[in-house]
N, C-alpha and C positions, 0 to 999 in steps of 0.2 A: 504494500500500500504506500501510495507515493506521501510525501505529509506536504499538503500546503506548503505553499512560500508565502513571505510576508508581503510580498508586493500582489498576491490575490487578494488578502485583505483590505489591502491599500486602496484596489482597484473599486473593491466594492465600498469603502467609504466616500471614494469619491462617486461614485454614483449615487448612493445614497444622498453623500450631502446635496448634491447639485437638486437632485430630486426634492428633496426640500426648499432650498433655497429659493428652489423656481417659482413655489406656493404663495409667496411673501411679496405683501406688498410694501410698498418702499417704506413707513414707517417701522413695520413689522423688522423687516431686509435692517433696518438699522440699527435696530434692538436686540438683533441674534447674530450679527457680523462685527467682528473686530479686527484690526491690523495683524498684518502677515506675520509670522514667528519672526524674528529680527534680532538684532541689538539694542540695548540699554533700553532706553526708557518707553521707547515702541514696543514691549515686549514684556511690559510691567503687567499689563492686564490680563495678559496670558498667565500667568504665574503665580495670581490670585488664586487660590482655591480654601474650601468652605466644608465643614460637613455640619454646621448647624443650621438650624432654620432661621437665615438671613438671604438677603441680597447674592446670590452667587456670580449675577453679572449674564445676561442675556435674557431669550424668549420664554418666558414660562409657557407652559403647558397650555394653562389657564385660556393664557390670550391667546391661545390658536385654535382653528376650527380643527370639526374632527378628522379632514383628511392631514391638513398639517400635522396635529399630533401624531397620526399613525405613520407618517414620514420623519419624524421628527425619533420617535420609539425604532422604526429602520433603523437609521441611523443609531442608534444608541448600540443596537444590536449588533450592529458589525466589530465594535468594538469587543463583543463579550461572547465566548461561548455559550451553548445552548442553556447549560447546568446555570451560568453567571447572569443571563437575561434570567431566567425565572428566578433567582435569588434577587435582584435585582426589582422585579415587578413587584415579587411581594414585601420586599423593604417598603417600597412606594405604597401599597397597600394599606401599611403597618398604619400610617398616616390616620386612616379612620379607625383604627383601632384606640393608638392612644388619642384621640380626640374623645372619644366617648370616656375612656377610663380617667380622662384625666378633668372630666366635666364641661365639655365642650367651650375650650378657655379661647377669648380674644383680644387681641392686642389693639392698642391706638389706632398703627396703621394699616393694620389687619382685622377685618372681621373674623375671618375664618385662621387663624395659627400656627394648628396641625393641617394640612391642607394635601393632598395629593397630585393637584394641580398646580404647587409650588415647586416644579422642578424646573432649573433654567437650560437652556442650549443654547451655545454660541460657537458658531463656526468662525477659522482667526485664516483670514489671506484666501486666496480662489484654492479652492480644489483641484488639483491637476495633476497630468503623471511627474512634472520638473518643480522643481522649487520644495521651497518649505509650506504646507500649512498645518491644520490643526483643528480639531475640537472638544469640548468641554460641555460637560452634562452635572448636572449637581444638585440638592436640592437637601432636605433634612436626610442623614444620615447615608447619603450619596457623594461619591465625589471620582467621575473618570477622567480623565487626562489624555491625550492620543494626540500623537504628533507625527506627520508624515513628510517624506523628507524623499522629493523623486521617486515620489511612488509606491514607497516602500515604507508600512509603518516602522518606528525606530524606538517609540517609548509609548509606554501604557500606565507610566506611574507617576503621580504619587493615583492610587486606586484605594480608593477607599469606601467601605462597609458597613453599616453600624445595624441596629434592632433593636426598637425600644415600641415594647416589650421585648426583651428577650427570648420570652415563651409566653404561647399565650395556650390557652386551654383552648381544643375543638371537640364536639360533638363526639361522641360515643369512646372517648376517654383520650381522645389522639389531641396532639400536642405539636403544635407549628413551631419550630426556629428555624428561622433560616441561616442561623450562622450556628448553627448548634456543633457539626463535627467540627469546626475551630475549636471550639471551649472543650469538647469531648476527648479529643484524641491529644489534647496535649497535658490534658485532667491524667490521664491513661499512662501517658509518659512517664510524668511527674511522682502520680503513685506508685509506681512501680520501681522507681528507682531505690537504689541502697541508698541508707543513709548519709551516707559519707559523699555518695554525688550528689543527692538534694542538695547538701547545706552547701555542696559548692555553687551549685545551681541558684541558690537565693541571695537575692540582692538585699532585700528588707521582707521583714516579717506582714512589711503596710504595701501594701497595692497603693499605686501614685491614682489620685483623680482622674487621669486622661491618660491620652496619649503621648509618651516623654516627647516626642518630636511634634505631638502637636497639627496645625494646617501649617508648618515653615516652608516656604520652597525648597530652599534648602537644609539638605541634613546636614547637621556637626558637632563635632566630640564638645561633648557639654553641655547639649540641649538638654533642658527639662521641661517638663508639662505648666504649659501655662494657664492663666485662670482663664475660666469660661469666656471673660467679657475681650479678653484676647483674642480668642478665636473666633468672636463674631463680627472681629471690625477690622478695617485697617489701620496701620499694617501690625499682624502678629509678631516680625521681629523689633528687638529692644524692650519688649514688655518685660515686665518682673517674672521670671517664673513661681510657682508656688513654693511657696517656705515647705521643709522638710524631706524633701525628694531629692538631696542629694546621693543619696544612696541607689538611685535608680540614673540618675543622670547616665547621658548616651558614651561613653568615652570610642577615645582612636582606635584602640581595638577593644574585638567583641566579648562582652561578661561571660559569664555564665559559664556552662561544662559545653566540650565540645562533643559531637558524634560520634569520634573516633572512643568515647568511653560508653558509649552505650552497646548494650545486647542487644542480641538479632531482633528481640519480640519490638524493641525500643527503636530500632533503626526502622524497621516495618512502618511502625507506628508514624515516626518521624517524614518518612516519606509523603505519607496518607496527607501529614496535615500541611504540608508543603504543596501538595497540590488543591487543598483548600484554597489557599491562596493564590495559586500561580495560573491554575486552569479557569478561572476567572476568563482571562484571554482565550482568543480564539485556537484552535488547534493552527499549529503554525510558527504562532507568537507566544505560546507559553512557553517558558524556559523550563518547567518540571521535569522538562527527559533529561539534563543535567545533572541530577541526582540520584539517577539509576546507577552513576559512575561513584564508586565506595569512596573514589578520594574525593571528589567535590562534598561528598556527603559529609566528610569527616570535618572539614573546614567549615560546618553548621555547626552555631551555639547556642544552644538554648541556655537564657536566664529568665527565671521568675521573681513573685514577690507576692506577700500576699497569703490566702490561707492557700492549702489543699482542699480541702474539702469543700462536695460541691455546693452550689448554692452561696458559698463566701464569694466576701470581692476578691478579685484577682487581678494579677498581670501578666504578661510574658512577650518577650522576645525572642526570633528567632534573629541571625545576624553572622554573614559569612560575606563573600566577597562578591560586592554588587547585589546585595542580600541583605535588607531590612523587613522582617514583618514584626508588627506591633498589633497585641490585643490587649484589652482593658474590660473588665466588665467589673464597675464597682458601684456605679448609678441605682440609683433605684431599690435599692435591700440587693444588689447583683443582679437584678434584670434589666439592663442596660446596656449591650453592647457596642464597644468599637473595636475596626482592625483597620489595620491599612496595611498594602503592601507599595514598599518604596524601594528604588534602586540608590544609594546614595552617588553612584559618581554617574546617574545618566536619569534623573528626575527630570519630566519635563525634557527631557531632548535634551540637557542643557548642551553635553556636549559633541553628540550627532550636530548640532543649529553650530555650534561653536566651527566647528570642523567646516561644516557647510557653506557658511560664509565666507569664512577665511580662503577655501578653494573658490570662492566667486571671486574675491576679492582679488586673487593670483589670477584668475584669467581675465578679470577685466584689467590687468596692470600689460597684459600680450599684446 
């Protein structure tokens, strides 16, 4: 079986987006287009990303009719394997979930708060097979990134997950999470370890509020998790991080116990929940086959924090080379989830776009 190339995906986002794009009328056209991927300050808006229920920057849902939406969801789709669109949907679903649980609450400038129709899209520069563009889908506890570069997607991260509720009860005793084997298999890990690799494996006995890295564009050794009213505004770097997490703070190289000291049942394990995260993406564009290979594996670290046991808050990291995933569930009595998967030396394209230009830049000098 041949596997996708990345420039089949490519091809099909830019179909997609164009197919949208064409829907839109020019005020619409203006509200869900942004400036081409670039240098400096052209390239700010792009770099923006959100996973709480604010402002993300583009079309919401809301304001589109229903063939827009369903063009607009296209498009969303091609960025995500089949398994990561329905996880995906029903995050977005979750939306009238906690609005009910949470007493149908409204903001000043929002009637509605919890809203499903609060998701934004914005495509950044024309779609085409040459050049740089880009788009961005976001919304409460959403957050995708894709950036394509001559055809060929080149980044899919920072990707980000959340679920609030965590678990919710359904009908005849079954029980929805859609980020549940995140929390599960690395619950399995953890338990399972001898005692002398836990304690290596724990950072702090306190799970940090969020996510140590937060919405930052970029990663770097020493982020900590910043307060909530951080991550809803501009700009999240330079805020205060939260007092007491330094103990979880990101450093230059990775915490925790590496792979290489885990047993077979734990490397199994390990694997499973790395493609939680990574098959997100389309077949093609996941990197999960990576880790088939025992020594890429071993250069994965897992560090926790936090209780074991389930239903406490928790955190963990996994963190190897070009390899950040971040979960947090500590919201809510633990039903609250976040994850994100990030690459740190190639979030956002930074530097495929870096490289890209610099080669335009050498042939426009010919």
């Amino acid at each position: 079986m041949t596997t996708p190339d990345p420039t089949d995906t490519g091809t099909a986002m830019q179909a997609a987006a164009h197919a949208w794009l064409d829907t839109l009328d020019r005020p619409a056209r203006a509200a869900g287009t942004g400036a081409a991927p670039g240098p400096g300050a052209q390239d700010t808006e792009r770099r923006r990303w959100f996973y709480t229920p604010t402002d993300h920057g583009g079309l919401t849902l809301f304001d589109q009719d229903q063939v827009q939406q369903q063009r607009a969801m296209q498009l969303v789709s091609t960025g995500l394997s089949a398994a990561g669109y329905a996880t995906v949907a029903t995050i977005m679903g979750l939306e009238n979930v906690l609005d009910r649980a949470q007493g149908w609450p409204v903001r000043p400038a929002r009637n509605r708060f919890r809203d499903p129709g609060m998701y934004y899209l914005r495509v950044f520069g024309d779609p085409g097979p040459t050049g740089a563009w880009g788009w961005r889908f976001g919304g409460h506890h959403v957050s995708l990134n894709n950036l394509v570069v001559d055809g060929r997607v080149v980044a899919t991260t920072p990707c980000f997950l959340g679920a609030n509720p965590a678990s919710t009860p359904l009908l005849g005793g079954g029980v929805l999470r859609p980020l549940g084997a995140a929390e599960d298999l690395a619950g399995e890990i953890v338990r399972g370890m001898p005692a002398e690799i836990l304690e290596a494996a724990t950072l702090s006995e306190t799970a940090p509020p969020d996510l140590v890295t937060a919405n930052r564009p970029v990663v770097t050794p020493g982020d900590r998790p910043l307060p909530p009213s951080a991550i809803r505004r501009d700009p999240a770097p330079g805020a205060e991080p939260v007092a007491g997490t330094e103990d979880v703070a990101l450093a230059a190289s990775p915490s925790g116990v590496p792979a290489s000291a885990f047993d077979d049942r734990a490397r199994d394990l390990l694997r499973r929940l790395l493609s939680a995260y990574l098959d997100r993406a389309p077949v093609g564009i996941a990197p999960s086959a990576r880790y088939e290979d025992d020594a890429a594996l071993d250069e994965v670290h897992l560090a926790w924090a936090g209780s074991t046991e389930p239903g406490r808050p928790h955190y963990y990291r996994l963190q190897g080379p070009r390899l950040l995933l971040e979960w947090d569930n500590t919201q809510g009595g633990a039903d609250h989830a976040h994850s994100v998967w990030r690459d740190p030396e190639s979030d956002l394209g930074l530097d495929v776009l870096g490289e890209h230009l610099a080669q335009d830049h050498r042939t426009d000098e010919r």
